[in-house]
C-alpha positions in Angstrom: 59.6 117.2 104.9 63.6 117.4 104.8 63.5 121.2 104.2 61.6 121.6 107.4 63.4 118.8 109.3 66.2 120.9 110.5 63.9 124.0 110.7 62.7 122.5 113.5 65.6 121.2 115.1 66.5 121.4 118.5 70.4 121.6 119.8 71.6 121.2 123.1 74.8 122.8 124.1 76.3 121.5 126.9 79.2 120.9 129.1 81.2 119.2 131.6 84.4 119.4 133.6 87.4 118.0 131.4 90.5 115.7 132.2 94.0 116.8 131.0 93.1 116.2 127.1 89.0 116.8 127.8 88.6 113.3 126.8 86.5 111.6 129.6 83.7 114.2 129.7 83.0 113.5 125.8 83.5 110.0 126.0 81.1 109.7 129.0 78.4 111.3 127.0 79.1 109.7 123.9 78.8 106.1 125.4 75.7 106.8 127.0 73.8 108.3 124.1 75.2 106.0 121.3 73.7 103.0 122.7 70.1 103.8 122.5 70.6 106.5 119.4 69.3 108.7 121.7 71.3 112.1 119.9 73.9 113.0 117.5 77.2 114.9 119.4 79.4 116.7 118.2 82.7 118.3 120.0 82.2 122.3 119.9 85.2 124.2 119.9 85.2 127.0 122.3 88.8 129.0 122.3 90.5 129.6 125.6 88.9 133.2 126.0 90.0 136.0 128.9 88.5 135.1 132.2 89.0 138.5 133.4 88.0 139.8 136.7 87.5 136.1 137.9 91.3 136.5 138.3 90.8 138.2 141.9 89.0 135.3 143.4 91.6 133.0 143.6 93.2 135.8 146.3 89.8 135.7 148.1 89.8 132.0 148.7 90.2 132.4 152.3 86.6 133.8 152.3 85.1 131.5 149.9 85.8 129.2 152.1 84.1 130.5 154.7 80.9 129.9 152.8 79.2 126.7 151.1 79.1 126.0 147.4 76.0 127.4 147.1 77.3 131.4 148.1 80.4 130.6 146.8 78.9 130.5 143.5 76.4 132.7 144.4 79.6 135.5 144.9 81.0 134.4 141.3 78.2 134.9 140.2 77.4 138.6 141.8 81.1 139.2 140.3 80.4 138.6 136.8 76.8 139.5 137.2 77.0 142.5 134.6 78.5 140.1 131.5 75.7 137.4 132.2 73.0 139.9 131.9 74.4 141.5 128.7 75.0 138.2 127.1 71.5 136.9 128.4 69.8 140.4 126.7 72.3 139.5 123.6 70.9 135.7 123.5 67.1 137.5 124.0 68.4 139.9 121.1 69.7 137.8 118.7 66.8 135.4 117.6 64.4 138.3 117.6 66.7 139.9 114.9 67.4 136.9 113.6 63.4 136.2 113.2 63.0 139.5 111.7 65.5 139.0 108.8 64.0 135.3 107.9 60.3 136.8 108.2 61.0 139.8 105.4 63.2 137.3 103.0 60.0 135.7 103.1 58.2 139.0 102.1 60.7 140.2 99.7 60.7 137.1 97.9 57.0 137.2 97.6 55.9 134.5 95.0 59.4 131.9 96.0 58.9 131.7 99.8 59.2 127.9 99.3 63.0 128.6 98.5 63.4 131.4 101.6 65.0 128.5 103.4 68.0 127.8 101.0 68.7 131.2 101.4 69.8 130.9 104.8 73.2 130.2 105.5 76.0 131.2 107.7 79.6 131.4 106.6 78.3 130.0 103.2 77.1 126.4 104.7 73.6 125.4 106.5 72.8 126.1 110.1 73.7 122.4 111.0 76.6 122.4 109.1 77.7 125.7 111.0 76.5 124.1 114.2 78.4 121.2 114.4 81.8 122.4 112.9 81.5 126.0 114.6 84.9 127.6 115.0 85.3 131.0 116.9 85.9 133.9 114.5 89.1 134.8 116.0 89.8 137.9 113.4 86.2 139.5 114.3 86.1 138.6 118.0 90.1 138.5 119.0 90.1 136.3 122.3 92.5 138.3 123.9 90.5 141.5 125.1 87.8 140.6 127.8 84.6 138.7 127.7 82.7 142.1 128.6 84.5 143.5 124.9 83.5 140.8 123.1 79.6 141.0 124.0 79.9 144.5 123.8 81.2 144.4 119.9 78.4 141.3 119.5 75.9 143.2 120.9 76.9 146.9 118.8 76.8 144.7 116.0 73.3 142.9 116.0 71.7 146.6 116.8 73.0 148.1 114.3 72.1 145.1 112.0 68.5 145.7 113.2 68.9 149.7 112.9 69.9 149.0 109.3 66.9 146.6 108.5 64.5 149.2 109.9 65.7 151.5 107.3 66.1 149.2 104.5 62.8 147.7 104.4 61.2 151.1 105.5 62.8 152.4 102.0 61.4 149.0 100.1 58.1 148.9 101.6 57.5 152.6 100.6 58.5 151.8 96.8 56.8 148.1 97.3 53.3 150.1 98.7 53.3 152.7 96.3 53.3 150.1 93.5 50.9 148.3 94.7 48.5 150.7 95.2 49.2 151.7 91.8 48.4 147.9 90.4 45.0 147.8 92.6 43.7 150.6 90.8 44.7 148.2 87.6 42.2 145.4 88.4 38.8 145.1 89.6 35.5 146.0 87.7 35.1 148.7 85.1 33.6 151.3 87.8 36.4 151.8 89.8 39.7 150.6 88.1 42.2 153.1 86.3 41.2 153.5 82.7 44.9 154.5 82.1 45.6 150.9 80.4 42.4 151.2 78.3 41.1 154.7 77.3 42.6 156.7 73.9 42.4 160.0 72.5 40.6 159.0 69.7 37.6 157.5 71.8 37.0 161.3 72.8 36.1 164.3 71.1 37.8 167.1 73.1 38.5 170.5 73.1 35.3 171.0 72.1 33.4 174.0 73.3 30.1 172.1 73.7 30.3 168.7 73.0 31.9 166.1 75.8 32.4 162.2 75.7 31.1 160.4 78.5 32.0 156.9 79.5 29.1 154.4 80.7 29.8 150.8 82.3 26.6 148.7 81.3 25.5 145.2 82.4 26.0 142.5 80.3 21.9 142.0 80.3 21.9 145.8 79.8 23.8 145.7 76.1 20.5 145.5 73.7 18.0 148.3 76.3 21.9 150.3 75.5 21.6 150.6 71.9 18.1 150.8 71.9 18.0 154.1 74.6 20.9 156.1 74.6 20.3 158.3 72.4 16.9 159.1 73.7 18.2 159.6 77.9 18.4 163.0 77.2 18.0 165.6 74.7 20.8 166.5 73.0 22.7 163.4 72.0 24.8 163.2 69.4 23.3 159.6 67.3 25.4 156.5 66.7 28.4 157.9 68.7 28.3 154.8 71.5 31.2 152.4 71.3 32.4 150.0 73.6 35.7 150.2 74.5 36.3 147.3 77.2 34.7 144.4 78.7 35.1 142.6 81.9 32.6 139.5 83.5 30.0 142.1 84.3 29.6 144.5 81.6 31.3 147.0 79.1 32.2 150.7 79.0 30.6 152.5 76.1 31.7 156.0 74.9 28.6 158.6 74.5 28.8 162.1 73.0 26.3 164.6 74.0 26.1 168.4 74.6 27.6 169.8 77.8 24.4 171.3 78.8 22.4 168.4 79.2 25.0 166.3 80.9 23.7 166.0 84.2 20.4 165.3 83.0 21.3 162.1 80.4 23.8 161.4 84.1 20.3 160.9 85.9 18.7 159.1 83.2 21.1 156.9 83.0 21.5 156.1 86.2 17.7 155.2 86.4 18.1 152.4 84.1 21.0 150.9 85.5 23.8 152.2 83.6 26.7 154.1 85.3 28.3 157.1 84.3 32.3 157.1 84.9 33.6 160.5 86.3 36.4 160.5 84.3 37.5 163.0 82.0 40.4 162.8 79.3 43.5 164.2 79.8 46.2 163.1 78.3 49.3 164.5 80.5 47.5 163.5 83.8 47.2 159.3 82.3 51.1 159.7 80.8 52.3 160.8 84.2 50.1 157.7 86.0 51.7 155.3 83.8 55.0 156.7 84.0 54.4 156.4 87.6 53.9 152.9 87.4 56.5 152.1 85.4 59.2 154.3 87.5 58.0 152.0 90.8 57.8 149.0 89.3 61.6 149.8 87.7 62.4 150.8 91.4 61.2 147.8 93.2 63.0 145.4 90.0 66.4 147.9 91.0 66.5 147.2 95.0 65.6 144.1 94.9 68.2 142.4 94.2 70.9 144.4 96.3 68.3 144.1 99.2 68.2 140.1 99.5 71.3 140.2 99.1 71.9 142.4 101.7 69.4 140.4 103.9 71.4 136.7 103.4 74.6 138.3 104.3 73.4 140.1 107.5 71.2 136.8 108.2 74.6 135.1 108.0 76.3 137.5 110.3 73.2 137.5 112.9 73.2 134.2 113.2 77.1 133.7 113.4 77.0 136.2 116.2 74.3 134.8 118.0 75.8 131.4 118.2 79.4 133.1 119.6 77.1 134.7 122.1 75.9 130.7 122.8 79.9 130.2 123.1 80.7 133.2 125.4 77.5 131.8 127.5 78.9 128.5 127.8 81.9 129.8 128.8 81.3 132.2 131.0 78.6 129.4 133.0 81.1 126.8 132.8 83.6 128.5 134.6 81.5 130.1 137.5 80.0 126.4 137.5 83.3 124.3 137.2 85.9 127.0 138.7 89.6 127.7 137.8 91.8 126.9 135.8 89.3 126.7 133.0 89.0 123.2 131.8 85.8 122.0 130.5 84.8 120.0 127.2 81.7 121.9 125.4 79.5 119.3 123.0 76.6 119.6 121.2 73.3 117.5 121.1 71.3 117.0 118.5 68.2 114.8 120.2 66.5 112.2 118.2 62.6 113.8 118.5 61.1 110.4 120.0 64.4 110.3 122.5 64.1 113.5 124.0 63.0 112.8 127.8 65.3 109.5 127.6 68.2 111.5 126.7 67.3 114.1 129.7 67.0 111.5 132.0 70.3 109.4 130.7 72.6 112.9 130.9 71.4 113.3 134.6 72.2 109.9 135.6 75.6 110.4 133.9 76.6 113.9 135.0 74.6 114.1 138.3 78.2 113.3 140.5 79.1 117.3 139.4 76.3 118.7 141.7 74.1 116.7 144.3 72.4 119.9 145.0 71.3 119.8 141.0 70.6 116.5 140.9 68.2 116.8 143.9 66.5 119.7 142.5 66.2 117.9 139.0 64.3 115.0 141.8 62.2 117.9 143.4 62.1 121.0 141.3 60.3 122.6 144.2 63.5 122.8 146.1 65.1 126.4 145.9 68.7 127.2 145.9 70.2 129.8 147.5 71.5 132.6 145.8 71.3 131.6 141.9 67.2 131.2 142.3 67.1 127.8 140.5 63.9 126.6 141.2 62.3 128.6 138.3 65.0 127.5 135.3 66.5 124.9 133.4 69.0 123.5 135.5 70.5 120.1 135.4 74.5 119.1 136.9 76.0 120.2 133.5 75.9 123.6 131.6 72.9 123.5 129.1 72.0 125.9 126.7 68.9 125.1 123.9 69.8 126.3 120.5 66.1 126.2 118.8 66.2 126.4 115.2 62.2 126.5 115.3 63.0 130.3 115.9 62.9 130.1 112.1 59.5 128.3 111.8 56.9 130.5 109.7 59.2 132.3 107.2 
């Protein structure tokens, strides 16, 4: 029940204008949640990253002026139009990859699926403990180039994460399919499993110019009618050469010598009293090269499998790490076409107590709602549609909110 506690976890990232030392907006949401237990917060550290283009408003103030809040943030919005849709596609992207990677740990691991879940880490620590202590990688993702960059280099990096998991598990699968198809032929009843494991030269006469050993599977009931007929199925048979060589729950397979000449007719015979005539035939290279083959895959599949989980945690980590820096740039980026310039704004993450979720919702609104009347009317009448950013069919409350939904991981 723990293990799958934070599985299921839901995060909310949000934010609010801050004060000089970002203070206020923090302690304003950490009062009203304490009281009632309603969450657990945590500050989360976004770096003061390049606004970029947003630069050239402040010279068009004259016009925004001209307009109401509404297409005045519409305009930012149309401005940085083309990073929001590459970081929404990257937040689309990420969990799918993400998904992918936990789904085929869980099928690599095979037989320990119940420990997929300690496997999955970022930066070495759990999700949480990433979550609530996140620091921006500023070596991978310097802060200095612009936002458009950074989700470039996020987004390059997730597809080609995905590009190389296509062709890992392509290359395991093949090795992990062969083997198996191998093994199938290893188990089910004596008339259609391999005989690799079981037959030996010595069971055979061979190289004989008119004598051939056949193999028989006959029911268990059948054993006594066996010994009592075989020799008399056919003409021909060579007497006392039956043997059984294996046994499963529903019969045995018996060796019979006879002349080639009558072996189709003792085939028929047989076959009318219920026993079975195997088409197999001894060769001795053909069942060394099918057990080689077995071995070879089985070696195969032992070799990559190590190297390939490994390979999977590591780029599970890095997914994930860049998928919560996309959460950061998103936060960023809707912070400051929400709160305007100079950036100033205090990020903090929720983590909702389950039977507190609505309460919290509702106790956030009543605290924040004096940063946009326009939200907190729609939040009162979701049917209300505002101009230009096409509310009325999202999430949108007077504060930036982003879900981070670890139930993304569910299933693996």
């Amino acid at each position: 029940v723990k293990e799958k506690y934070w599985i299921m976890s839901e995060f909310w990232l949000i934010s609010a204008p801050g004060d000089k030392t970002n203070l206020q907006a923090w302690e304003r949401m950490n009062t009203v949640t304490s009281k009632s237990n309603l969450s657990s917060n945590s500050k989360f550290h976004i770096p003061d990253l390049k606004v970029g283009t947003l630069d050239a408003l402040v010279g068009l103030s004259d016009e925004l002026g001209k307009l109401d809040s509404f297409a005045e943030r519409s305009l930012w919005y149309m401005v940085y139009i083309s990073v929001v849709s590459l970081l929404t596609k990257l937040l689309l992207l990420h969990p799918s990859v993400i998904k992918k990677i936990v789904q085929y740990i869980g099928e690599v691991m095979e037989d320990s699926k119940d420990k997929v879940q300690e496997n999955l880490l970022a930066n070495g620590v759990d999700l949480i403990s990433y979550l609530t202590r996140f620091e921006w990688d500023m070596a991978k993702y310097p802060i200095k180039q612009p936002l458009k960059n950074i989700s470039e280099a996020l987004a390059k990096q997730v597809t080609q994460i995905e590009a190389d998991l296509k062709t890992r598990s392509a290359a395991y699968n093949n090795i992990k399919g062969n083997l198996q198809s191998l093994e199938k032929k290893t188990v089910g009843n004596l008339l259609t499993r391999t005989l690799a494991d079981i037959v030996h030269k010595e069971d055979f006469v061979l190289n004989s110019e008119y004598l051939i050993t056949l193999l028989v599977v006959v029911p268990k009931s059948g054993y006594v009618q066996w010994q009592k007929t075989y020799e008399s199925l056919s003409d021909m048979v060579v007497p006392r050469s039956t043997k059984m060589i294996a046994e499963d729950a529903e019969g045995g397979l018996f060796t019979v010598t006879l002349f080639r000449k009558v072996m189709d007719d003792f085939k028929a015979k047989a076959r009318e009293n219920r026993f079975m005539v195997r088409e197999f035939y001894f060769d001795e290279k053909e069942l060394k090269c099918e057990k080689e083959e077995l071995m070879k895959l089985a070696s195969d599949k032992k070799q990559q499998y190590g190297p390939l989980l490994r390979w999977l945690k590591v780029n599970f980590s890095e997914a994930f790490v860049a998928w919560i820096h996309v959460k950061a740039l998103r936060v960023f980026v809707e912070s400051v076409l929400r709160y305007g310039l100079p950036v100033n704004f205090q990020a903090m993450l929720l983590q909702p107590n389950r039977k507190s979720v609505k309460r919290l919702r509702d106790v956030l609104n009543v605290a924040f709602k004096h940063l946009d009347e326009v939200a907190a009317a729609s939040i009162m009448d979701p049917g209300i549609d505002i101009p230009g950013l096409q509310l009325s069919n999202q999430e949108y409350y007077p504060y930036v909110y982003f879900k981070i939904d670890l139930s993304l991981l569910d299933g693996s």
